[in-house]
C-alpha positions in Angstrom: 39.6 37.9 32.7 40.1 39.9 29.5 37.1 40.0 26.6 40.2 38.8 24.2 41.0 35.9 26.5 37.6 35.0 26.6 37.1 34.7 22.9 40.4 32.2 22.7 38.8 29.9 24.9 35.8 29.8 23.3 37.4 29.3 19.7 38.0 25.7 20.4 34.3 25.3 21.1 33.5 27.1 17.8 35.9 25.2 15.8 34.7 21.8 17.4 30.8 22.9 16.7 32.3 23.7 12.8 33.3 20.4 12.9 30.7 18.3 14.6 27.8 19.7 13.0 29.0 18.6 9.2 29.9 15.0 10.6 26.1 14.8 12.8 24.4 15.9 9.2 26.2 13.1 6.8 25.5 10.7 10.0 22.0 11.3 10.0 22.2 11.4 5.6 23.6 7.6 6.2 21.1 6.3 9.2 17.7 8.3 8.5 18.4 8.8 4.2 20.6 6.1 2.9 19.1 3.3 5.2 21.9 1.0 5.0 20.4 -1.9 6.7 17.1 -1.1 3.4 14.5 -1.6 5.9 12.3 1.1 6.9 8.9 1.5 8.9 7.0 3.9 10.3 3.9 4.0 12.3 0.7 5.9 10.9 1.1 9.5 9.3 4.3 10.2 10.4 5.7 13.7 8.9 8.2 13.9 7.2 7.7 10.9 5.6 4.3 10.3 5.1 1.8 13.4 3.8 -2.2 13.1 4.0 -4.5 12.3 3.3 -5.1 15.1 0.6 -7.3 16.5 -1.0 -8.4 17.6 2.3 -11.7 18.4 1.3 -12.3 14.5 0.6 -11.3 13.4 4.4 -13.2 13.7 7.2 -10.9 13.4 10.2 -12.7 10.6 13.1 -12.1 12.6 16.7 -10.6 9.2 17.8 -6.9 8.6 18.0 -4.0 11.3 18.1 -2.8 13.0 14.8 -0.6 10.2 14.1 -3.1 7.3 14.6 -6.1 9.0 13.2 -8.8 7.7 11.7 -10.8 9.4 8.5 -13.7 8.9 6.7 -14.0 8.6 3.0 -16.7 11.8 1.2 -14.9 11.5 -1.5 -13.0 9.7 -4.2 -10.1 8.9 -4.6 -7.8 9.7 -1.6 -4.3 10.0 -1.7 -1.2 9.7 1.1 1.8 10.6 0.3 5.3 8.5 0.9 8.7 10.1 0.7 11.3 7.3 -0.2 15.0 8.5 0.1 16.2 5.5 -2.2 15.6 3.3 -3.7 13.5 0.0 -2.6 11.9 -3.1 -3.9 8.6 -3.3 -2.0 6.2 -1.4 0.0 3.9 -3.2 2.7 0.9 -1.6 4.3 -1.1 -2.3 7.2 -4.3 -0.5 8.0 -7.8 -0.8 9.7 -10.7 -0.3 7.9 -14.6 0.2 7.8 -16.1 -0.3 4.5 -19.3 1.5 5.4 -21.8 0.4 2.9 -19.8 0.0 -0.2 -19.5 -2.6 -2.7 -15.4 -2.3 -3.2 -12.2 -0.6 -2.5 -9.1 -0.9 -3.9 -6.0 0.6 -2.4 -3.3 1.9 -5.6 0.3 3.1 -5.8 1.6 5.7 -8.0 4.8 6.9 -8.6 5.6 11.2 -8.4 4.8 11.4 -12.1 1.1 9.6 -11.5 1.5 7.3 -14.1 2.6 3.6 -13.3 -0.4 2.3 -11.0 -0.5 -0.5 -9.6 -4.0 -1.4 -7.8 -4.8 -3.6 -5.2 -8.0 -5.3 -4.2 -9.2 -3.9 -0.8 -12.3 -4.8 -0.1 -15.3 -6.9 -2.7 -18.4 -7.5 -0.4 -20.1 -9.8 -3.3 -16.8 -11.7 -2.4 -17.4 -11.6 1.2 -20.3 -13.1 0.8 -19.8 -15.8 -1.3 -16.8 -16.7 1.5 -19.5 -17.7 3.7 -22.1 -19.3 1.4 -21.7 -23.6 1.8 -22.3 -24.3 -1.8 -18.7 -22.1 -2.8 -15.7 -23.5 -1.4 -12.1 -21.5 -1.8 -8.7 -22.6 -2.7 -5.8 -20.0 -2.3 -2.5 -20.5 -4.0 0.1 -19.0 -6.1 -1.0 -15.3 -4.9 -4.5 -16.0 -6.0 -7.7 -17.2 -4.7 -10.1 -19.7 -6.7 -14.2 -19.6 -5.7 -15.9 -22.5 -7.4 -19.3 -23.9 -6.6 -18.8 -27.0 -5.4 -15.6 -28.5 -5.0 -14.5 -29.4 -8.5 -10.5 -28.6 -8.3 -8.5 -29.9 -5.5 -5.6 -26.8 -5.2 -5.6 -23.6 -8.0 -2.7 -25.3 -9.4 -4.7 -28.0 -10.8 -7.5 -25.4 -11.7 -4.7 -23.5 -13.8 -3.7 -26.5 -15.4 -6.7 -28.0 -16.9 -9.2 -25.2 -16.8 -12.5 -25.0 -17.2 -14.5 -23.3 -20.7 -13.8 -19.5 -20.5 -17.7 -18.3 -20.2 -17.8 -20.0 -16.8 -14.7 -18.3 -14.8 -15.0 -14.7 -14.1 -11.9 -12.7 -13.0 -11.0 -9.7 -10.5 -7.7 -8.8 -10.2 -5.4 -11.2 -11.1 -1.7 -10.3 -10.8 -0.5 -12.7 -13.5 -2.3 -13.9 -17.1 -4.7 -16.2 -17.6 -4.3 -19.4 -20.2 -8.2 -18.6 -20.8 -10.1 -15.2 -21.8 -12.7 -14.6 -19.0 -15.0 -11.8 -18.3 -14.6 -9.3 -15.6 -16.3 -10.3 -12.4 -19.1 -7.4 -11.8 -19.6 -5.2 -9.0 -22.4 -7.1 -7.1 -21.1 -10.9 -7.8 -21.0 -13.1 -10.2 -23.7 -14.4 -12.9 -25.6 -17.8 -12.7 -23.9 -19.2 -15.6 -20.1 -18.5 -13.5 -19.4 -21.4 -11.4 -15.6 -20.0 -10.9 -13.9 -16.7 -9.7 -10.3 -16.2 -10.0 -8.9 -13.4 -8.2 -5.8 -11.6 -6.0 -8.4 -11.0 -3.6 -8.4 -12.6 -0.3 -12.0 -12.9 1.9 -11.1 -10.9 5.4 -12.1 -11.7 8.4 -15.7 -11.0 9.1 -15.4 -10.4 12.5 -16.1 -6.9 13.9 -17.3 -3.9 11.9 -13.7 -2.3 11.1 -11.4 -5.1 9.3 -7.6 -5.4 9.7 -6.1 -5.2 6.0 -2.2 -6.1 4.6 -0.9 -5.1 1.1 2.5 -5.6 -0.4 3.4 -4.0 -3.5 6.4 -5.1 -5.3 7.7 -1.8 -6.7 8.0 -1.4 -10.6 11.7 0.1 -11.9 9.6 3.7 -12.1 8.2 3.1 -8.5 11.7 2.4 -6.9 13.7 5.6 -8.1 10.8 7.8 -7.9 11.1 10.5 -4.9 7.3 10.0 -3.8 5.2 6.9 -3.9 1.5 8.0 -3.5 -1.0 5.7 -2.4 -4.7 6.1 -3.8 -8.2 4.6 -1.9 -10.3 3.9 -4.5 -14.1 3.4 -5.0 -14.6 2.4 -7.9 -18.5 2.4 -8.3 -20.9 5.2 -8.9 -23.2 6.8 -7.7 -21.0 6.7 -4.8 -22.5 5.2 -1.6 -24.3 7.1 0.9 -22.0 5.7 4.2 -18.3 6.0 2.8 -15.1 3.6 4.3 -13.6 4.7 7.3 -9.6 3.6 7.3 -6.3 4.4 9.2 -2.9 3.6 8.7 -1.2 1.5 11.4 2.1 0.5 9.6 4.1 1.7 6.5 7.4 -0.4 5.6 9.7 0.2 2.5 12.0 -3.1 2.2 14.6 -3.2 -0.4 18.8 -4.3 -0.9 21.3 -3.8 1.5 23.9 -0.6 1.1 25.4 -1.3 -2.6 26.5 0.6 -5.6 23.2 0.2 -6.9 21.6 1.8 -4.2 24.0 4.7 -3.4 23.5 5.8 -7.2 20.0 5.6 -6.8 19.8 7.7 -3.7 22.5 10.2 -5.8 20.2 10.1 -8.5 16.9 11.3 -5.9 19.7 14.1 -4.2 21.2 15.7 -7.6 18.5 15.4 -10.5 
């Protein structure tokens, strides 16, 4: 056979590969980018789309697990991992295990690329813990909240918010909504003698174990859901820090949000062609 009739068969091929590989790219823009069905998960750190934790200098990476399921420990504060989102969503859940060493609180934030529009999350309150498994507290959840009170004075948080009690006896941590009384802040190492209630989004774990098995949804703000990066922040919030930091891993990140629409295509525009 001739070198020309060799290159006309294999024209066809190269017109075909000209063909196919524009059509594989916008296939894998719709199934891996768009997200049509707007439900997305991923297991632990899994590049691309998740990035951490940084700064490296404030991780110590646990010899246990595979890159993906690692585990790290906490010498510094705070601690960031990184979430690409290729459109726009409503919500973010995240599941993780965790060892709180020998601190008195976490809290687990998002951020948005631009760093500003934090939402924070309570993690982990040991005074909290603790007063789960005292007899003389009893705990009422409800609403996205949880009520402590010693005793058993209110039946259900609703009636609590209803008719509640003078504010110099309710402390508060975290609340995701306002309250119809002025409390103080709840401190780091538990409440006072004169606070006989606690109101907070914090929910007692399971004590079972050293490392705990956390979940936390956050309901993306307008700035969160067309930002290119979410960020998620560990926090310890107390100082001197501790001398045995947490210990944590990722086991599940999931983005949830609308369905294909106009909305959503112009969003995911938007992140493509700024």
């Amino acid at each position: 056979m001739s070198p020309p009739d060799s290159k006309l068969r294999l024209l066809p091929l190269a017109r075909l590969a000209w063909t196919a590989i524009p059509l594989l790219l916008a296939g894998w823009l719709v199934v891996y980018d768009l997200i049509p069905s707007g439900r997305f998960s991923v297991d632990g750190i899994t590049p691309p789309y998740l990035r951490g934790p940084v700064p490296e200098a404030r991780v110590l990476a646990l010899p246990v697990g595979n890159a993906r399921a690692r585990s790290y420990q906490m010498v510094g504060e705070p601690v960031y991992v990184d979430i690409r989102q290729s459109r726009p969503f409503t919500s973010l859940t995240v599941q993780f295990e965790f060892n709180p060493g020998s601190v008195r609180m976490v809290e687990l934030g998002l951020q948005d690329a631009a760093g500003s529009s934090l939402t924070l999350s309570p993690l982990y309150h040991r005074a909290l813990e603790d007063l789960s498994r005292q007899q003389d507290w009893t705990i009422r959840q409800g609403g996205g909240v949880t009520l402590f009170q010693r005793g058993a004075t209110y039946g259900s948080v609703e009636a609590f918010l209803r008719q509640p009690p003078a504010a110099e006896r309710v402390a508060v941590y975290r609340v995701p909504f306002a309250l119809s009384v002025q409390p103080g802040a709840l401190p780091a190492d538990g409440p006072s003698r004169a606070t006989d209630f606690i109101v907070t989004g914090y929910q007692p774990l399971s004590p079972a174990g050293v490392w705990r098995t956390g979940r936390v949804t956050f309901p993306l703000t307008a700035q969160q859901a067309y930002s290119r990066q979410l960020r998620l922040v560990f926090s310890v919030p107390e100082r001197p820090l501790p001398s045995v930091m947490p210990q944590f891993r990722l086991t599940t990140v999931a983005l949830a949000g609308d369905r294909l629409n106009g909305r959503v295509l112009r969003g995911w525009l938007s992140q493509w062609f700024r």
